[in-house]
N, C-alpha and C positions, 0 to 999 in steps of 0.2 A: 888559135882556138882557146875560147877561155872555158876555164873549168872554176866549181865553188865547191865548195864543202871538204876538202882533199883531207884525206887522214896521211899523215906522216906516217912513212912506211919504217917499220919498226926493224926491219934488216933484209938488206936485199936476197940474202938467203932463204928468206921466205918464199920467194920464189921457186929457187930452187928446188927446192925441200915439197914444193906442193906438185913440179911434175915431174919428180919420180912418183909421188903418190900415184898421180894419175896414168903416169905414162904417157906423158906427152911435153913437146917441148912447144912451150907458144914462138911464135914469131918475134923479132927483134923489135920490131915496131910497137909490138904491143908490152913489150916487156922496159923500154925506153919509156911508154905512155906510164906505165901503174906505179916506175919509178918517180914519177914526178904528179901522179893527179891519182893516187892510191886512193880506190872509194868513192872519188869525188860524182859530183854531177855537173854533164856538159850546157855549158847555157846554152847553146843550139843546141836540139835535142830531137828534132824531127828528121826520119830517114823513111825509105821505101822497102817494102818485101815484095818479092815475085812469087807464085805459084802459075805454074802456064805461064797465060799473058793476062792473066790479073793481077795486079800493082797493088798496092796499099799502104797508107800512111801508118806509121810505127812510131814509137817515141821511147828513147834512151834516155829513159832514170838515173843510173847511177853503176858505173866500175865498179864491181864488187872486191871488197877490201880483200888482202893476202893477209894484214893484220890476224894472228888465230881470233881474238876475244873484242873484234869490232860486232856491230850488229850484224850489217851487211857481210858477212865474213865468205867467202871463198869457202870456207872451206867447210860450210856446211850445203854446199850445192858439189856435182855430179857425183853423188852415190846414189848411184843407180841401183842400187843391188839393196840398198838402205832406206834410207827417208823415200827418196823419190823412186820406189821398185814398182811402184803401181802407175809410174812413166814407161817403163821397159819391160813390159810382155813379154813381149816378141824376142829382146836383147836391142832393138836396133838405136836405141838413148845412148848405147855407151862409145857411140863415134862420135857424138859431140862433148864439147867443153865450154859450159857456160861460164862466161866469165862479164855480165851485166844482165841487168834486169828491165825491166820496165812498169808501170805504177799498176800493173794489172795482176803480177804473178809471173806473167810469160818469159822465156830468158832468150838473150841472144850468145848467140853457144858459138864456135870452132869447128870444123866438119875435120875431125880427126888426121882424114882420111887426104885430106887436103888444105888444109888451111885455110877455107874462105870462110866465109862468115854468110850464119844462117840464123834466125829466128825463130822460135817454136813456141805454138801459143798451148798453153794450156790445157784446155778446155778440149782441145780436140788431136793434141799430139800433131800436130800439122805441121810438118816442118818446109819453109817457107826460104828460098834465098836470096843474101843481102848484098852483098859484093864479094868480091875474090880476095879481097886482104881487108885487115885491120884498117892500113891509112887511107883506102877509099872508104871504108865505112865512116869513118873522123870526116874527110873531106865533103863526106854527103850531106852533114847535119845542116839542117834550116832551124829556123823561127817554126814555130805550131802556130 
């Protein structure tokens, strides 16, 4: 998989260090990826979400950096309770962990609660799923 734009990860501790924040520990696969493509954007970049049995074509932006003082920074994304509290009504935002984006606003998050990877747009709170780990989400990217 090739990736462009990578920010050099400024200490791996920074990992660390953001899920105790969160409470949450990511997966090894993804924590091997942000070591090495921190930030970056994947040149394949076309994946699918499911709601029901409606599919839909999705595009992965860019790994949001662990870097504290990048733009795309990690660590101004899941506070639920904060910037994005008018995502979490209800509470039900805080079992995910966005950890990319996409060129729309939308984020593709961590389902806490299990580790598989879900989508959520925007505009309507829709949370939408993507595969059951990290490396099939990587292995699904196409050409747009």
């Amino acid at each position: 998989m090739e990736w462009i734009f990578v920010e050099d990860l400024q200490s791996e501790g920074l990992i660390n260090e953001y899920e105790e924040v969160i409470k949450y520990h990511f997966p090894e696969d993804f924590k091997k990826c942000v070591r090495n493509y921190n930030g970056a954007y994947p040149v394949l970049e076309v994946f699918l979400s499911f709601k029901g049995k409606r599919k839909k074509k999705r595009v992965f932006n860019h790994l949001f950096s662990f870097n504290k003082n990048d733009v795309t920074t990690i660590w101004k994304y899941n506070d639920w309770n904060g910037r994005f509290h008018e995502w979490n009504t209800d509470g039900k935002m805080e079992n995910y962990v966005a950890f990319a984006g996409d060129p729309f606003g939308n984020l593709i998050c961590f389902d806490k609660t299990d580790d598989k990877i879900v989508f959520i747009d925007h505009e309507t709170l829709t949370v939408e799923n993507v595969t059951d780990t990290f490396t099939e989400l990587i292995g699904s990217l196409r050409k747009s």
